[in-house]
TIRODO-335223 format. One line per 10 residues: number of its first residue (from 1); for each residue z, x, y of C-alpha. Coordinates in steps of 0.5 Angstrom, whole numbers, plus 500, padded with zeros to 3 digits. Layout:
N
NUM) Z:X:Y | ...
***
This chain:
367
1) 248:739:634 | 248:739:626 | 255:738:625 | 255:731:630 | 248:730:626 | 252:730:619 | 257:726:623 | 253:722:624 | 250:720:617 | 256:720:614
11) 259:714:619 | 253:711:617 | 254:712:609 | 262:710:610 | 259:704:612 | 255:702:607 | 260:704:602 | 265:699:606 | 260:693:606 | 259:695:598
21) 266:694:598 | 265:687:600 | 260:685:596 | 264:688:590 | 270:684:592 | 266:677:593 | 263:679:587 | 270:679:584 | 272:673:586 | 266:670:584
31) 268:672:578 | 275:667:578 | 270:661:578 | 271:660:586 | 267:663:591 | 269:665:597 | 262:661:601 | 267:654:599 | 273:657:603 | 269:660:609
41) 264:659:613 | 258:664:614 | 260:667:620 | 268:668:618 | 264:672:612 | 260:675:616 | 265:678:621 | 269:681:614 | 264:685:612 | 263:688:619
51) 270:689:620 | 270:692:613 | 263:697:615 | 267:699:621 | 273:700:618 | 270:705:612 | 266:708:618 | 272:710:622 | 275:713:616 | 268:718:614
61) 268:720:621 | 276:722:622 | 274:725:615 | 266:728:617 | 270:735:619 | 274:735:613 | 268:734:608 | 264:739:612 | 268:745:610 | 270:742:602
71) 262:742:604 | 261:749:606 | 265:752:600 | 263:747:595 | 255:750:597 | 258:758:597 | 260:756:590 | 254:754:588 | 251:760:591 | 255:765:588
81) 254:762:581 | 246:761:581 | 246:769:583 | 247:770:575 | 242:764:574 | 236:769:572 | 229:766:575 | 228:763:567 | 233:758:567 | 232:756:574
91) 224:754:572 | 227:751:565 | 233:747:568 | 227:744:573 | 222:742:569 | 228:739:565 | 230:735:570 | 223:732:571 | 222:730:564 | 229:728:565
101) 227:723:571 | 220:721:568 | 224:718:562 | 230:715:566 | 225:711:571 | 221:708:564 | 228:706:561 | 230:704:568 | 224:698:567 | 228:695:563
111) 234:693:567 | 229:690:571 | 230:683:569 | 238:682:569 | 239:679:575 | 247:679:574 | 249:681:581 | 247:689:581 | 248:690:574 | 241:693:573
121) 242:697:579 | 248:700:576 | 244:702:569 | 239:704:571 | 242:709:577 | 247:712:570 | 240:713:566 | 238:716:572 | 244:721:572 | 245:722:564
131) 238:722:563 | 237:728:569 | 244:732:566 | 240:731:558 | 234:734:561 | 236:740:565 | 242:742:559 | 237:742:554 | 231:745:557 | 236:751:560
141) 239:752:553 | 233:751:549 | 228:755:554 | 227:760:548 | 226:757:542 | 221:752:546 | 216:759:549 | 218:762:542 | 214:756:539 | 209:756:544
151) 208:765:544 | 207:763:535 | 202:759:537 | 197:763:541 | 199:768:537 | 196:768:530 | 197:775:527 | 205:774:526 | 209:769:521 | 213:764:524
161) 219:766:521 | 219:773:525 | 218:770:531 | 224:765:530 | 227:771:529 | 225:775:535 | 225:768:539 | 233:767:537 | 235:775:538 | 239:778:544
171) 234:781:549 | 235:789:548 | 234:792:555 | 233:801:554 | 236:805:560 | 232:812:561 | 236:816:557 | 236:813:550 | 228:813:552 | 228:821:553
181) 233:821:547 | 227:818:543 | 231:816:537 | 230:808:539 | 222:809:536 | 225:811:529 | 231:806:529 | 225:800:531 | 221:803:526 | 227:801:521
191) 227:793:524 | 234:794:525 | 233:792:532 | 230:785:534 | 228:781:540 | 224:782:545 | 225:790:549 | 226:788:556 | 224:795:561 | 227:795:568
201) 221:797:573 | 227:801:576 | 228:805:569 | 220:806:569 | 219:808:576 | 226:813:574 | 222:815:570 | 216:817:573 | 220:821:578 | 223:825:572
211) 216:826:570 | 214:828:577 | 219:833:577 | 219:840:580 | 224:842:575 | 220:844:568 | 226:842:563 | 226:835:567 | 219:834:567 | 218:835:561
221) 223:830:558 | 220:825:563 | 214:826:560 | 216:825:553 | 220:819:555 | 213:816:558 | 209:818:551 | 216:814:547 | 215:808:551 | 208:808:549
231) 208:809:543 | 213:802:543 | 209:799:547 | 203:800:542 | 207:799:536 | 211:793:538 | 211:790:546 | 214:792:551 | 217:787:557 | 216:789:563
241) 222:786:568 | 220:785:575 | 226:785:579 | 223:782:585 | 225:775:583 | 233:778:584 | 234:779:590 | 241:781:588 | 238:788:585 | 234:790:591
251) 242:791:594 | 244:796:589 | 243:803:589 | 245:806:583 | 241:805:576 | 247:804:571 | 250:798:575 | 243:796:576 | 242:795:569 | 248:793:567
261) 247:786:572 | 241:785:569 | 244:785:562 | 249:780:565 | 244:776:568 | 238:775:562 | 245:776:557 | 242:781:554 | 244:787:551 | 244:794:554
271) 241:800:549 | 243:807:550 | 247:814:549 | 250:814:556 | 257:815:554 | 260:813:562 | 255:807:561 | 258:806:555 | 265:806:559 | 263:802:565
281) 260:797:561 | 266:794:556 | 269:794:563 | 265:789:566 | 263:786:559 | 257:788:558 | 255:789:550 | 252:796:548 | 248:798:543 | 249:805:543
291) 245:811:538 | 250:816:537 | 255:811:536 | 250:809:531 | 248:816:529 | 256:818:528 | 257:812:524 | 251:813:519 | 254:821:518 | 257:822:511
301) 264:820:509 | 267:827:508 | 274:828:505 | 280:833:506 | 280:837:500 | 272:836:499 | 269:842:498 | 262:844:500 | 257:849:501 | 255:852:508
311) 252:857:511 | 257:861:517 | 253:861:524 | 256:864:529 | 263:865:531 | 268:860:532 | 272:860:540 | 278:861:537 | 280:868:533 | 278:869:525
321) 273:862:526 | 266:862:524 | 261:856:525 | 257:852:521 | 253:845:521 | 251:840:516 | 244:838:514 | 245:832:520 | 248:836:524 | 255:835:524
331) 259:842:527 | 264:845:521 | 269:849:524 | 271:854:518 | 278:858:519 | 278:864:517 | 270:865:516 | 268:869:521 | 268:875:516 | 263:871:512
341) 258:869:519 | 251:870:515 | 253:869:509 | 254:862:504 | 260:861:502 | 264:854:500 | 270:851:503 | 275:846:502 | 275:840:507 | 283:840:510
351) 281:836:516 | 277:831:519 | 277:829:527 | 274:823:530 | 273:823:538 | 268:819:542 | 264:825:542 | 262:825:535 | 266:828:529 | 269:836:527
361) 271:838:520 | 275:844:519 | 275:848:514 | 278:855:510 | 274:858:505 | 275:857:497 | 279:861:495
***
């Protein structure tokens, strides 16, 4: 029944679009300086513009199953693409659009007075057209800069060039571990990290499980990641992200992967220390922020051939090697030193190796 339906309509439309076609080929003529009223009488022209309604109206209805199905994959497109669309944007483009068509109707009163066959018709449906693309594509990319200014306003304790920063910042969305971790709060502290914090409820309620836990060591993580949100949270706000409004998280189990689509739709970036989330992310295009590659970065330089004094832990896993750490942390691994465990003495440098890990130095005592 909808498909004769639409069939239906489109015949209709058809026809209307072969009776313009007439009045535009009547316009044309016109034009020449003859007018086709002077070669024809009334009834001849009425029977041309019927042929040419029928004609078009022949042509929409052979095409109407053709149309229907460019239709249908035309309305799948659109519906693929509005699911990375974020709730923001879609209220934005919205309100823009209104606006949009509230200015193209004012401007459009200006038309009124051509009376040149259509002319002001046509202005005003392009006015329409360009006036509700403007508004929709500004209120979309803009929509940030707009609440930045409207949250500076009401809020009168910070100053306006802060919060053009943190209005114009990539939204920072922590995971569970680099929460646990604890180490976001210090590097905050710092002001190396701006824009908003955005907080998943799937990662809060992660959380609470983890607190919850049976298990004393997970429990007591979980409690100390909820105290490090708090402390964020009184320091420096935190947005909670409901993920209601995305039915298309509701269908994904997984944490991660729920993370990373939230990323790609608010086009934010994911912070954290998950080495695998690290992983995944680059594959699907996700940016990351991640502690430890930032904590391996900011790690002092050491060369081959540098020598330093160090206090041998424990024993290496290979024979005749001894253990030893840096003040940041980072393990050395002394040739030949596992006669010295417990004692300081100084070692030369002889290699440094990188890995996603983190970073080794090996060393052999001064001699």
């Amino acid at each position: 029944m909808l498909k004769k339906l639409i069939r239906i309509i489109l015949t209709v439309v058809g026809a209307m679009v072969g009776y313009g076609v007439f009045l535009l080929s009547e316009f044309m003529y016109g034009l020449s300086g003859t007018s086709l009223e002077s070669k024809f009488t009334e009834t001849q022209l009425a029977v041309t513009a019927l042929c040419f309604a029928i004609i078009f109206g022949i042509l929409f209805f052979r095409a109407a199953p053709s149309l229907g199905k460019h239709s249908v994959k035309v309305a799948k497109g659109i519906e693929s693409d509005l699911q990375g669309v974020s709730t923001n944007e879609i209220v934005s483009g919205t309100f823009g659009l209104i606006v949009g068509l509230v200015i193209a109707f004012l401007v459009s009163q200006i038309y009124a007075t051509i009376q040149f066959f259509y002319i002001g018709t046509i202005l005003s449906i392009v006015t329409y057209l360009i006036m509700g693309y403007l508004g929709v594509i500004i209120a979309t990319k803009r929509f940030k800069d707009i609440t930045g200014a409207w949250l500076a306003r009401s809020k009168g304790g910070q100053s306006s060039k802060s919060k053009s920063k943190l209005a114009d910042a990539t939204p920072k969305i922590l995971d569970t571990s680099v929460i646990i971790d604890g180490r976001i709060a210090d590097i905050m502290k710092t002001g190396f990290i701006e824009g908003n914090i955005v907080i998943p409820e799937f990662v809060l309620l992660e959380l609470q499980h983890i607190a919850d836990s049976s298990d004393g060591l997970k429990r007591n993580r979980g409690r100390r990641g909820l105290d490090i949100l708090n402390k964020i949270q009184e320091e420096y706000g935190i947005d909670i992200y409901n993920t209601a409004s995305e039915k298309s998280l509701d269908e994904i189990p997984e944490v991660d992967v729920k993370l990373l689509k939230l990323a790609q739709i608010m086009n934010g970036k994911v912070v954290t220390n998950d080495f695998n989330l690290n992983k995944v992310a680059g594959i699907k295009g996700v940016k990351v922020l991640n502690i430890n590659e930032l904590a391996n970065t900011l790690k002092p330089v050491v060369l081959p051939g540098e020598d330093m004094k160090l206090f041998m832990v424990k024993e290496g896993k290979e024979s005749n090697q001894a253990v030893a750490y840096l003040d940041d942390g980072t393990m050395i691994v002394v040739e030949d030193g596992r006669r010295y465990i417990g004692q300081n003495i100084t070692v030369t440098v002889t290699s440094v190796l990188q890995t996603s890990a983190g970073r080794m130095i090996f060393a052999k005592p001064k001699r």
